[in-house]
N, CA, C and O of each residue as an XYZ file, in Angstrom:
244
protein
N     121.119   -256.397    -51.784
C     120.351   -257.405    -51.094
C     118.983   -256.854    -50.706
O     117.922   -257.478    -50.708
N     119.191   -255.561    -50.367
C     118.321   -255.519    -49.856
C     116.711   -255.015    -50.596
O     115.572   -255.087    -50.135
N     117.380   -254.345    -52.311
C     116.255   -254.667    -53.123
C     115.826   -255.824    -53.738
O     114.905   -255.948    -54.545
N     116.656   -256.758    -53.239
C     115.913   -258.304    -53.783
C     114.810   -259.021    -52.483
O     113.849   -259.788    -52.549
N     115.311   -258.527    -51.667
C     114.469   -258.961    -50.608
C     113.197   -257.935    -51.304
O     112.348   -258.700    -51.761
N     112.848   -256.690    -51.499
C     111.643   -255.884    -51.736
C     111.296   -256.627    -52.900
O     110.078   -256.796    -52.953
N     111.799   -257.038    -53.672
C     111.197   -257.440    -55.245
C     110.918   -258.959    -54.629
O     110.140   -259.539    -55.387
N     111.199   -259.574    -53.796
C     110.779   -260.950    -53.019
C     109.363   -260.911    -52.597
O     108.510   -261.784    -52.758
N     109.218   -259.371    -51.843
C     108.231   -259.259    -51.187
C     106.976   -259.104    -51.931
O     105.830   -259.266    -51.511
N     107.397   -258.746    -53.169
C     106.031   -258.268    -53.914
C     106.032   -259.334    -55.051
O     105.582   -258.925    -56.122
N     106.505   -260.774    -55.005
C     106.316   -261.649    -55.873
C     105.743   -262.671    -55.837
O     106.007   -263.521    -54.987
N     104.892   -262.815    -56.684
C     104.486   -264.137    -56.628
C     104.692   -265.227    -57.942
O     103.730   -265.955    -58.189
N     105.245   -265.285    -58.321
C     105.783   -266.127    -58.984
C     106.730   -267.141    -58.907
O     107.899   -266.796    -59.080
N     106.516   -268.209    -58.705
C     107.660   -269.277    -57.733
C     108.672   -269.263    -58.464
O     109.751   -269.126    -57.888
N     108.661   -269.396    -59.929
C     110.149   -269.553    -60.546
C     110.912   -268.091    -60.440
O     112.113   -268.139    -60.173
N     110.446   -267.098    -60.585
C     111.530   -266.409    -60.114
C     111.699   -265.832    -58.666
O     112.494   -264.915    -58.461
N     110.828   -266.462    -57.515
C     111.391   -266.409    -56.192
C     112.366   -267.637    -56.178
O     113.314   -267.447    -55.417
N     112.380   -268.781    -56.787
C     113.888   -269.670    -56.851
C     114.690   -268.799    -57.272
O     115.698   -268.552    -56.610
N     114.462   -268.224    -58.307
C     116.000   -267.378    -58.877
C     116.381   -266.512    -57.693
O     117.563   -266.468    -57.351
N     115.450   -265.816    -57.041
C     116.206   -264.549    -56.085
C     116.471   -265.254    -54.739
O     117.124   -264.789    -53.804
N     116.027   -266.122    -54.779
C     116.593   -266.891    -53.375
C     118.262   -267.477    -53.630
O     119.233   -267.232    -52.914
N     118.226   -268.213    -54.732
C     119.816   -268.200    -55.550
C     120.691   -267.149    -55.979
O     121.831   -267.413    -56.361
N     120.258   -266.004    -55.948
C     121.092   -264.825    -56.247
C     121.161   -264.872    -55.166
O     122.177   -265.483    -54.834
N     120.378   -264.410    -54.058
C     120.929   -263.924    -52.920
C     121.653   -265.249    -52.013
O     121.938   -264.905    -50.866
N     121.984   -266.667    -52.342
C     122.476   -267.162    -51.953
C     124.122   -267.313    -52.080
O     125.027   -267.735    -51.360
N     123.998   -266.731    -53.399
C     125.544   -266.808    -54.034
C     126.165   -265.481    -53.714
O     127.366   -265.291    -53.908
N     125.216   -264.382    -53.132
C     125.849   -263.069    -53.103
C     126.460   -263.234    -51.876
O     127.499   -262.642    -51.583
N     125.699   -264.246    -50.901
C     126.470   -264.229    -49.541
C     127.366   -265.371    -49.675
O     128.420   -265.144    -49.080
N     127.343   -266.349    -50.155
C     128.776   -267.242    -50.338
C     129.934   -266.367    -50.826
O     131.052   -266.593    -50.365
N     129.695   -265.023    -52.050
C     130.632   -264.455    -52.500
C     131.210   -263.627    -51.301
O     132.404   -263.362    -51.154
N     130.260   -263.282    -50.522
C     130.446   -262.028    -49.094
C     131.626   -262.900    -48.358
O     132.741   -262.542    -47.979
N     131.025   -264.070    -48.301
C     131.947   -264.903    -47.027
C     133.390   -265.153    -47.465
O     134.244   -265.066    -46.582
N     133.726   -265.410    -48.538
C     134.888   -265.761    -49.922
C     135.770   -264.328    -49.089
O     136.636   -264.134    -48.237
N     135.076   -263.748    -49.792
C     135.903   -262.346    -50.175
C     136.407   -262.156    -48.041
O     137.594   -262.480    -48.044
N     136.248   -262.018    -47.422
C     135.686   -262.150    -46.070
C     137.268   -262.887    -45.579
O     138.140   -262.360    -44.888
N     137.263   -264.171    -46.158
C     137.508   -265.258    -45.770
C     139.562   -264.760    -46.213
O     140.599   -264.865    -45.559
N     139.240   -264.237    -47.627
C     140.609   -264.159    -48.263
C     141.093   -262.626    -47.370
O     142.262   -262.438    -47.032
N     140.369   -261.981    -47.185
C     140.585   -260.555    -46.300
C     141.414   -261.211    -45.644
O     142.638   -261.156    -45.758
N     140.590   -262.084    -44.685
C     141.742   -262.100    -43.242
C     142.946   -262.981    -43.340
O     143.820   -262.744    -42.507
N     143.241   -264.269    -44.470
C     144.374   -264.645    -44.743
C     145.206   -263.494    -45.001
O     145.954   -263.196    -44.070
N     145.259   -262.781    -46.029
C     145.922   -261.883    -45.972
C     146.081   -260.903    -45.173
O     147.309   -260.816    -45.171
N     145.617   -259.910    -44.327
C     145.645   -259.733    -43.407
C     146.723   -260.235    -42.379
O     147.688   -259.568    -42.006
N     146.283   -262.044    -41.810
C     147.404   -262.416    -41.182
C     148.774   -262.781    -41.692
O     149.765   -263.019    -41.001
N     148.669   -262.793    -43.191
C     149.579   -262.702    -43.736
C     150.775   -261.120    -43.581
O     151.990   -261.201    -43.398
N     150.268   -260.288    -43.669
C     150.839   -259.234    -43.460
C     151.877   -258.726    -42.182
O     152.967   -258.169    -42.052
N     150.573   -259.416    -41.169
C     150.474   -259.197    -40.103
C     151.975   -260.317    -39.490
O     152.999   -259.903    -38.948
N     151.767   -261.161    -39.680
C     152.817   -262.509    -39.905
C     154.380   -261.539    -40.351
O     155.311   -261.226    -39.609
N     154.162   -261.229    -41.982
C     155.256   -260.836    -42.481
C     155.760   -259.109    -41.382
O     156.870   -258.579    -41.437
N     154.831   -258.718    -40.703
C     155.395   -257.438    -39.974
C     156.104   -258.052    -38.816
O     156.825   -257.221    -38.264
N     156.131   -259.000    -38.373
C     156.483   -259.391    -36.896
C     157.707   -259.890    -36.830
O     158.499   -259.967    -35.891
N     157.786   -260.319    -38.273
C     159.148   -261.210    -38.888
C     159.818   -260.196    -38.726
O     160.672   -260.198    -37.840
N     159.600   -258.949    -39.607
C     160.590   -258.021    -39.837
C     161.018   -257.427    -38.619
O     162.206   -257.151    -38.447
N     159.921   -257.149    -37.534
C     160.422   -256.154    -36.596
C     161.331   -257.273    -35.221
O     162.163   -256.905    -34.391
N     160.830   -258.475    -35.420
C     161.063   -259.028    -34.048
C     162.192   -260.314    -34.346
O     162.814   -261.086    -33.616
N     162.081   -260.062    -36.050
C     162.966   -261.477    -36.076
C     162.665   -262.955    -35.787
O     163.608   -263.710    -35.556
N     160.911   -263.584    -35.788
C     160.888   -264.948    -35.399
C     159.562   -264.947    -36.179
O     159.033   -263.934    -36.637
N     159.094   -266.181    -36.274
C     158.033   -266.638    -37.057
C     156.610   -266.357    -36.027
O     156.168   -267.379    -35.501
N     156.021   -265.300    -35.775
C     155.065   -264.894    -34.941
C     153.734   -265.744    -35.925
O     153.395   -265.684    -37.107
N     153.289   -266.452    -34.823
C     151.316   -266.687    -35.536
C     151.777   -268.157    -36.651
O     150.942   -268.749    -37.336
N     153.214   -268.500    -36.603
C     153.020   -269.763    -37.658
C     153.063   -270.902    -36.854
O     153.182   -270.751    -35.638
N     152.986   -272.002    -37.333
C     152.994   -273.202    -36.570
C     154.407   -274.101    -37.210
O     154.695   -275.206    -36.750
Protein backbone atom coordinates (compact mmCIF):
# COMPACT_ATOMS: atom_id res chain seq x y z
CA UNK A 1 0.00 0.00 0.00
CA UNK A 2 2.15 1.93 0.91
CA UNK A 3 4.24 2.10 -2.44
CA UNK A 4 1.11 2.85 -4.29
CA UNK A 5 0.34 5.66 -2.26
CA UNK A 6 4.32 6.98 -3.34
CA UNK A 7 3.70 6.13 -7.06
CA UNK A 8 0.15 8.21 -6.37
CA UNK A 9 2.17 10.89 -5.19
CA UNK A 10 4.33 11.39 -8.08
CA UNK A 11 1.48 10.96 -10.75
CA UNK A 12 -0.09 12.73 -12.87
CA UNK A 13 -1.89 10.96 -15.06
CA UNK A 14 -5.65 10.53 -14.26
CA UNK A 15 -6.15 7.16 -15.87
CA UNK A 16 -3.76 5.51 -13.99
CA UNK A 17 -4.49 7.38 -10.62
CA UNK A 18 -8.18 5.58 -11.28
CA UNK A 19 -6.33 2.37 -11.54
CA UNK A 20 -4.32 2.85 -8.14
CA UNK A 21 -7.15 4.21 -6.37
CA UNK A 22 -8.97 0.70 -7.47
CA UNK A 23 -6.11 -1.42 -6.55
CA UNK A 24 -5.87 0.02 -3.42
CA UNK A 25 -9.56 -0.23 -3.01
CA UNK A 26 -9.80 -3.90 -3.57
CA UNK A 27 -6.61 -4.52 -1.47
CA UNK A 28 -8.59 -3.23 1.51
CA UNK A 29 -11.96 -4.98 0.73
CA UNK A 30 -9.55 -8.13 0.41
CA UNK A 31 -7.90 -6.95 4.07
CA UNK A 32 -11.45 -6.74 5.54
CA UNK A 33 -12.62 -10.42 3.84
CA UNK A 34 -9.73 -12.12 5.07
CA UNK A 35 -10.28 -10.13 8.63
CA UNK A 36 -13.80 -10.95 8.60
CA UNK A 37 -13.29 -14.99 7.93
CA UNK A 38 -10.32 -14.83 10.76
CA UNK A 39 -12.72 -14.16 13.38
CA UNK A 40 -15.63 -16.59 12.26
CA UNK A 41 -13.32 -19.06 12.63
CA UNK A 42 -11.74 -18.11 15.44
CA UNK A 43 -15.23 -18.10 17.20
CA UNK A 44 -15.69 -21.08 15.69
CA UNK A 45 -12.93 -22.76 17.49
CA UNK A 46 -13.44 -20.95 20.29
CA UNK A 47 -17.29 -22.23 20.30
CA UNK A 48 -16.02 -25.84 19.49
CA UNK A 49 -13.40 -25.54 22.80
CA UNK A 50 -16.16 -24.72 25.28
CA UNK A 51 -18.31 -27.55 23.97
CA UNK A 52 -15.63 -29.89 24.67
CA UNK A 53 -14.48 -28.68 28.03
CA UNK A 54 -17.85 -27.51 29.59
CA UNK A 55 -20.33 -29.57 27.76
CA UNK A 56 -23.01 -26.74 26.49
CA UNK A 57 -23.35 -24.65 23.45
CA UNK A 58 -21.19 -21.48 24.73
CA UNK A 59 -21.54 -18.11 22.25
CA UNK A 60 -24.52 -19.91 20.07
CA UNK A 61 -27.92 -18.69 19.93
Amino acid sequence: MEAAFREIDGCEDIEKLRTLTKQIITAQENEKAFAREAMQQIRKEMEASAQQRFGFNWGQK
